[in-house]
N, C-alpha and C positions, 0 to 999 in steps of 0.2 A: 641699044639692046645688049643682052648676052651672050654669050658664046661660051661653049666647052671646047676644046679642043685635046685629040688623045694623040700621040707619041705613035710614029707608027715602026719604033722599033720597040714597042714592047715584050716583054720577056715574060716565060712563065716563072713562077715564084719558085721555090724550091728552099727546105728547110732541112740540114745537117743535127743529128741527135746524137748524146753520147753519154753513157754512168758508169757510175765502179761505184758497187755497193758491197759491203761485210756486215756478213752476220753471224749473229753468235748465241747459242742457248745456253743461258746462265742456270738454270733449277729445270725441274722436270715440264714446268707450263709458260716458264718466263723466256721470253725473245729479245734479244736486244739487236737493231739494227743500222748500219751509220752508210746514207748513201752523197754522194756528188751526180748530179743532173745537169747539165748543158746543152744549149742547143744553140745555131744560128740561123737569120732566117735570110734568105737573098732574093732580088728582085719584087721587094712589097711594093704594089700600087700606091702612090705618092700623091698627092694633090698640091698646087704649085699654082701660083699667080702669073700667068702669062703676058697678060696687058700691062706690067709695071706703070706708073708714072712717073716720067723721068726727072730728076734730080736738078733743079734751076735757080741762081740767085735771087730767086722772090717765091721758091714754093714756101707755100703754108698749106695745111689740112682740108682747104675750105678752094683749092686751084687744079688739086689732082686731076679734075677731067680733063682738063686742058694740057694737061703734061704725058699724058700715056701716050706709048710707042703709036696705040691706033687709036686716036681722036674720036673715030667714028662707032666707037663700040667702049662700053664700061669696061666693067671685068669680065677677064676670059679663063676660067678656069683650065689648065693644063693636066695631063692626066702622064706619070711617066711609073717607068718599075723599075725604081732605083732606091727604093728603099730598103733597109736594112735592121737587121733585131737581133738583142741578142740576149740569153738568159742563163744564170747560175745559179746553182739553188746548195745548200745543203741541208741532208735530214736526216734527223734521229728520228727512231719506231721503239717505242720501248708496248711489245704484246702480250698481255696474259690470256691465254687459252681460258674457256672455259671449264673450270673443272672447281670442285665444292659450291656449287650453286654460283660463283663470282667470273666475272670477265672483264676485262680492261685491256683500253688501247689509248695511249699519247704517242701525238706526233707533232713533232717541230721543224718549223721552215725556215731558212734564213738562204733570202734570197735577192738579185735585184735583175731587174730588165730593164733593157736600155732600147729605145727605136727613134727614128726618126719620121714616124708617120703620124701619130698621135691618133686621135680620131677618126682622119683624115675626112674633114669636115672643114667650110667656107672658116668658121670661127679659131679652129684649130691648125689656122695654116701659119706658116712662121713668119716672125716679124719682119725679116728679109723678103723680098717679092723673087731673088732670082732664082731661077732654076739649079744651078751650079752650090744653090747656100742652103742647107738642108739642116737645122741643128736638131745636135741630138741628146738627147733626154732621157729621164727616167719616161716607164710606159705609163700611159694611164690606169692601169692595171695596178702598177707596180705598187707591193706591199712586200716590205722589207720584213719583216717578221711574220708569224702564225702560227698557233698553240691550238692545239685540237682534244681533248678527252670524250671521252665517253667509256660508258661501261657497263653491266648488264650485273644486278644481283637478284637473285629467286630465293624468295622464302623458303624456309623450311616445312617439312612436312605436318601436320600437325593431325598427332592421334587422337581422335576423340569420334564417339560413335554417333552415327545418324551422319545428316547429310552436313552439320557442321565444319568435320573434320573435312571435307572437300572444301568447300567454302573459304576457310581461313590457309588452304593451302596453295600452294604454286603461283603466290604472286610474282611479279616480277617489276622488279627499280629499274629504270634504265637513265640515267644522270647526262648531262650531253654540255661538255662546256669548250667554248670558244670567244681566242684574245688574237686579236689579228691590228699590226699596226697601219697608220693610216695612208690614205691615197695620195700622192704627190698633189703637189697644192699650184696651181700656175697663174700670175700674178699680169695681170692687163691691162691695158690704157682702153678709155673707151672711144677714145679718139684715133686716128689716123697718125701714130705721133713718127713711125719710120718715114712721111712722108713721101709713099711709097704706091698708093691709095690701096691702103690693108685698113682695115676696120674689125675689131679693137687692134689695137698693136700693143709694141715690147716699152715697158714704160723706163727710163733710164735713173740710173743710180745714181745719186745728186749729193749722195754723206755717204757717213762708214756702213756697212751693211752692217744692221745689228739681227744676231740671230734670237728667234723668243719662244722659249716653251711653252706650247698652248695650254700645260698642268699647272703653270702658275701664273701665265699672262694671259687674260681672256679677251680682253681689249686692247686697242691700240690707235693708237692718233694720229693722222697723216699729216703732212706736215704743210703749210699756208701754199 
């Protein structure tokens, strides 16, 4: 059968913040802004393989129940708050006020977050089973870049008698673009292969690690 089991010195979480931003009005409607954003986070709830299967000159993928610490019980999910986050951003605001019918706002992000919880989910626990080996990562969140516009233009007024000149007038554009780079990508075995009894695990690196741009390599061939 199953078991949860939770950590009975648990801790409440608690998260540290910190910016220094400048700004500065270039023309009578234009803003320009340059900020740095920081935080860390302490004590995240962790999810952690309790029951390991222990490590013997004849484990393979296919023996793990017979190797765990308690024989009598599968996987025992452990519950501790020992995780940790942490995030830095920088950002430009370049704002145009509203003023002659036009408005505009760009903002850019360049940023990266790092934790050690992931999901914290059965599939997203780490390829290692013990408690003490916790690795740490980009977030699942994490998107290292982010491009935002939008902008607001209203027609002109337009004179012409009767109910026309209402009609053709006070439209309003509103344009809204976003480029945002992509989610950390995490790479699995569908097997047990830390022999560990984790299911998928961390698949091992066997040649040169070759890095590939997904803009010009869309496929890719695994190898026998």
């Amino acid at each position: 059968s199953n078991l949860s089991a939770v950590s009975p010195d648990l801790r409440k979480p608690y998260q540290q913040q910190w910016s220094l931003s400048f700004g500065r009005q270039i023309s009578t409607n234009w803003v320009f802004e340059l900020s740095y954003l920081g935080n860390n986070a302490h004590h995240l709830f962790r999810t952690y393989e309790a029951n390991q299967a222990l490590l013997t000159p004849d484990a393979n993928p296919f023996n793990a129940a017979g190797r765990r610490q308690y024989p009598d019980f599968t996987s025992i999910l452990g519950e501790v708050s020992d995780g940790v986050s942490s995030y830095n951003a920088f950002q430009a605001v370049v704002n145009h006020r509203f003023a002659s019918s036009f408005q505009l706002h760009m903002h850019y992000v360049w940023s990266k977050s790092l934790d050690n919880v992931g999901g914290n989910t059965a599939i997203n626990l780490a390829g290692v089973a013990d408690r003490d080996t916790a690795l740490i990562g980009p977030s699942n969140f994490d998107r290292r870049q982010q491009f935002v516009l939008y902008g607001l233009w209203e027609s002109p007024k337009v004179s012409m008698k009767g109910g026309l000149g209402q009609i053709l007038s006070g439209w309003q554009l509103s344009p809204i673009l976003q480029i945002s780079s992509g989610l950390p990508l995490d790479i699995r075995n569908p097997y047990d292969s830390t022999l560990r009894g984790i299911a998928p695990g961390s698949p091992d690196i066997i040649g040169p690690f070759k890095k590939l741009d997904p803009r010009e390599v869309h496929t890719f061939t695994l190898p026998n």
